[in-house]
Each structure stands twice: as structure tokens, then as C-alpha cells.
N, C-alpha and C positions, 0 to 999 in steps of 0.2 A: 474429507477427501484426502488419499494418502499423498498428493502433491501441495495440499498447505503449503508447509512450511519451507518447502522448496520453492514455490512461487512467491511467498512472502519477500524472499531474498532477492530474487529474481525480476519481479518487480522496480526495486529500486534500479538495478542496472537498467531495464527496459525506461525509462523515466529518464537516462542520463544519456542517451542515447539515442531518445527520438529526434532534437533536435538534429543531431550531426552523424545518425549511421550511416546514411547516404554518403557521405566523404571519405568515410573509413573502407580501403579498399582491401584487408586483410582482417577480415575478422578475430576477437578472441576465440583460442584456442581451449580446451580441457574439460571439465564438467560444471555444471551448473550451480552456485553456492558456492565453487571453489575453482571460481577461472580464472588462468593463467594468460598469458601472451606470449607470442615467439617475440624476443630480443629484438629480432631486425625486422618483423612486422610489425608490431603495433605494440610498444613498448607498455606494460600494465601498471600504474602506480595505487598500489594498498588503501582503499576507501572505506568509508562508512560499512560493517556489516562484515567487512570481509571480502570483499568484492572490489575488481580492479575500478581506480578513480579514472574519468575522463582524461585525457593527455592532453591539456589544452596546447601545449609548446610543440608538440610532436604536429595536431591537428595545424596550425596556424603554419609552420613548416612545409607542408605537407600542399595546403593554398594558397600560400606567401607569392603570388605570380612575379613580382615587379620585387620581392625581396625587402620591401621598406620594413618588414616585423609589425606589421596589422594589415588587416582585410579590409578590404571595401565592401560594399556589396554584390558588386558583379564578381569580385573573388570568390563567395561563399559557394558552396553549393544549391544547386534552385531548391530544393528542400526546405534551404536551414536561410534564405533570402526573405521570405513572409515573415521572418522570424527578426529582423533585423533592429528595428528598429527596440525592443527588446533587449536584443545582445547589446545592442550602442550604449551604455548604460549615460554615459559623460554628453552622449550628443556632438559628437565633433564629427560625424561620418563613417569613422571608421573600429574597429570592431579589435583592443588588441585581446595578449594571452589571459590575460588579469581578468578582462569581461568576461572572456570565454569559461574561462575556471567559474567564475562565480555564477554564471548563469549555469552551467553544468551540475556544480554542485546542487544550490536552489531545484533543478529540476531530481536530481536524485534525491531529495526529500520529501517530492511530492507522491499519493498515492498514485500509482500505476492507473491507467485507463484501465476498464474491467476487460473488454476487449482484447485487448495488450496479454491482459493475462491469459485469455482463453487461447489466442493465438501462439502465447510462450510456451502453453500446456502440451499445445499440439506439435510444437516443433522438438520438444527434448525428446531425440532420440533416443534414448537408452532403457526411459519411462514413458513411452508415448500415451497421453489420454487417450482414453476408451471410446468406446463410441456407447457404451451407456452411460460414461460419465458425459458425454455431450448432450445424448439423449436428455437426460435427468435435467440439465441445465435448465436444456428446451422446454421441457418439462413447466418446469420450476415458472421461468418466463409467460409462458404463455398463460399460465393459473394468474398472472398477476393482468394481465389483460379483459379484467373483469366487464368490459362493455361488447368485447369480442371486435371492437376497430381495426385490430393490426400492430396498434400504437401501446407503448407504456406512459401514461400521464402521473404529474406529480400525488394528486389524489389515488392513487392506486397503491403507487410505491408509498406513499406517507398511511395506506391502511394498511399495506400489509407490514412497518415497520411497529405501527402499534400493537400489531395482532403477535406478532414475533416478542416485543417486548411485554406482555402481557403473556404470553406462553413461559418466556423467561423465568418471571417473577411470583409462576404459579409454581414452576419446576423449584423453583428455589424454596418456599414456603413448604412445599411437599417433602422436599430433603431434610429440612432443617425445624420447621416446626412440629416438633412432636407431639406436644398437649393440643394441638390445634386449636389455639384460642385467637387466632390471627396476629401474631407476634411473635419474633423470637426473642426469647432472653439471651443475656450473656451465655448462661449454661449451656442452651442450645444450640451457640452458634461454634461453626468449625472454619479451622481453617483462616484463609485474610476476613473473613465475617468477623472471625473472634477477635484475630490479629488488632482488625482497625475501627473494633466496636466504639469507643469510644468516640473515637470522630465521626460515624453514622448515626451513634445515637444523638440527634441533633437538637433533640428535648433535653434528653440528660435523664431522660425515664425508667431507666434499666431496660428498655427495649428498642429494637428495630418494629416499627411500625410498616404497613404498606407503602407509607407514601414516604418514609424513611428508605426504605429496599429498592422503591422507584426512583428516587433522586442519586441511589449508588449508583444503580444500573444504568442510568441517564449518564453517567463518567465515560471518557474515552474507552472504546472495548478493551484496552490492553492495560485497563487500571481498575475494570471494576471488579471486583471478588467473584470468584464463581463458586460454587455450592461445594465444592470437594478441597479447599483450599487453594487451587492456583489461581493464576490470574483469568482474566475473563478469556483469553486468546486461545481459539481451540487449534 
């Protein structure tokens, strides 16, 4: 999808910001992967990725009713009130800059709701998704509602992640086994296969075995080897 990697980015922001976009009455300014802030709007301080970090001193500023330099909770916004008990990290009631930052951070390390992202897709103006790439989605979704209820259940999604990883792992065999003897050798592998053969070959065999190839691919996506030497991340 030609917006990957632009939501990838994009993501995090959305994740730092669900908490507290409600309060923010001036939005960041500029393009997406490389946003900026107006100075005397909403001032942007340099985070994770490249992407502006949460202002917790600006935020707290900004709600500070009675000026004491923490919130209560009928300061916050009703939003970011559900949430409170969370931000309090210490428990004394009140909510200062220091919680604020750290719980902002913490949230921008978390994966994006999937949602989040389809809804980010649709708002960047400049590359707005398509409507067959929504289609496709839908698409996509609805194939995994195999009993035809309405619903996505955990058994559905956990068959179709093995069907996926099993496609994976054929694709990979296909690229890189050449004698077709179900194995790759050193010789045969390219790329991070070759790179970090040794730590996969977990025998010490001179091969990657299937169940060798399946326990890489079982590695976080953005560490396992893919068939052409980058990382798994497409």
C-alpha cells in the first residue's frame, strides 16, 4: 500500500495524542512525517521518529484553571477524565507535567489502533486513500469472517495469521531453495538469511531447516529476514 510508510510514522503521533487531542485547540501544522507547529500555537518539541513530542508544560498551561501547576481531574478534559486514574501515576489526585510527558510518551510507543490508521489514511489531504483501497480492505475483512455472523472472532484471525505465515514460508523456500531438497544451505541463502545464518541455523547443521525458517519468521516483523535481504518490514 503506497501509504505504509507514511502511516507507519503517523501512527505513533495518532497513539500520543489520543489521550489529549481533545484539549489541543490549535492543531499541528505541515505535512505528515514532517510536522511542524505554529510557535504561538501549539509549540512542537522533536520526538521519537521525527515527529513532534507531546508538550506536556504547554498542555498543563493551557488546563491549569486555579494555576497550582497540576490538574485535577475536573481540569482535564472529559476525554482525557476516563483516563485519569492512569495519568496519576504517584496517586495523590492530581495529574502533574512529569505524569503527563511520561504517560504521552509510553502512549506514543504503542502500536496505533488499526482503525486510527484507516481513519489517518483518510484524512491526509494531499494523498487521500482511494476508495478501492478501502474497498480492498473491506474486502480483505470480510474474507476473514468465515462463519458469515458479522463478527471477526479470535479463531478466524489466528487462522488466517497461520495461513499467512505458511504462505510466508513457502514464498521464502521458493526464492531461496534451489535444489529443492527442503533446506537451505549457507550457499543458497541471501541477504539477512545469509547475513545471520548462523544464529538460525539452530542445529549447527549447515542448514535452515522448516522449522528453523519458522521460528525466524515467528521474530518480531521488523527483525525477521525476508527472502531479498531487507528486513521483514514491507
Amino acid at each position: 500500500m503506497r501509504l505504509r510508510v507514511k502511516l507507519l510514522g503517523l501512527g505513533v503521533l495518532c497513539c500520543a495524542a489520543v489521550t489529549f487531542a481533545i484539549g489541543q485547540t490549535q492543531p499541528p501544522t505541515g505535512k505528515p512525517g514532517n510536522i511542524t507547529a505554529d510557535k504561538d500555537t501549539h509549540p512542537a518539541q522533536q520526538g521519537d521518529h521525527g515527529l513532534p513530542r507531546f508538550d506536556a508544560a504547554r498542555f498543563l498551561k493551557d488546563h491549569d484553571k486555579n494555576n497550582d501547576g497540576k490538574l485535577s481531574k475536573d481540569e482535564l478534559p472529559a476525554a482525557a477524565q476516563k483516563d485519569f486514574d492512569r495519568l496519576d501515576a504517584n496517586k495523590d489526585g492530581f495529574v502533574t507535567v512529569d505524569e503527563l510527558q511520561r504517560h504521552a510518551d509510553m502512549m506514543a510507543r504503542q502500536r496505533p489502533q488499526l482503525v486510527e490508521v484507516i481513519f489517518y489514511a483518510i484524512d491526509i489531504p494531499e494523498e487521500a486513500v482511494t476508495t478501492q483501497e478501502l474497498q480492498e480492505a473491506y474486502d480483505q475483512l470480510r474474507k476473514l469472517d468465515k462463519n458469515n455472523n458479522g463478527k471477526i472472532d479470535e479463531g478466524e484471525v489466528k487462522a488466517l495469521r497461520e495461513q499467512r505465515q505458511k504462505e510466508r514460508i513457502e514464498g521464502i523456500f521458493t526464492a531461496l531453495d534451489q535444489n529443492r531438497d527442503g533446506k537451505i544451505s549457507k550457499d543458497e541463502a541471501r541477504g539477512l538469511w545469509a547475513d545471520n545464518f548462523a544464529q538460525l541455523d539452530k542445529n549447527g547443521d549447515g542448514y535452515l531447516d522448516r522449522q528453523e525458517i519458522e521460528a525466524a519468521c515467528s521474530m518480531h516483523i521488523g527483525q525477521a529476514p525476508a527472502t531479498d535481504g531487507r528486513t521483514g518490514k514491507k
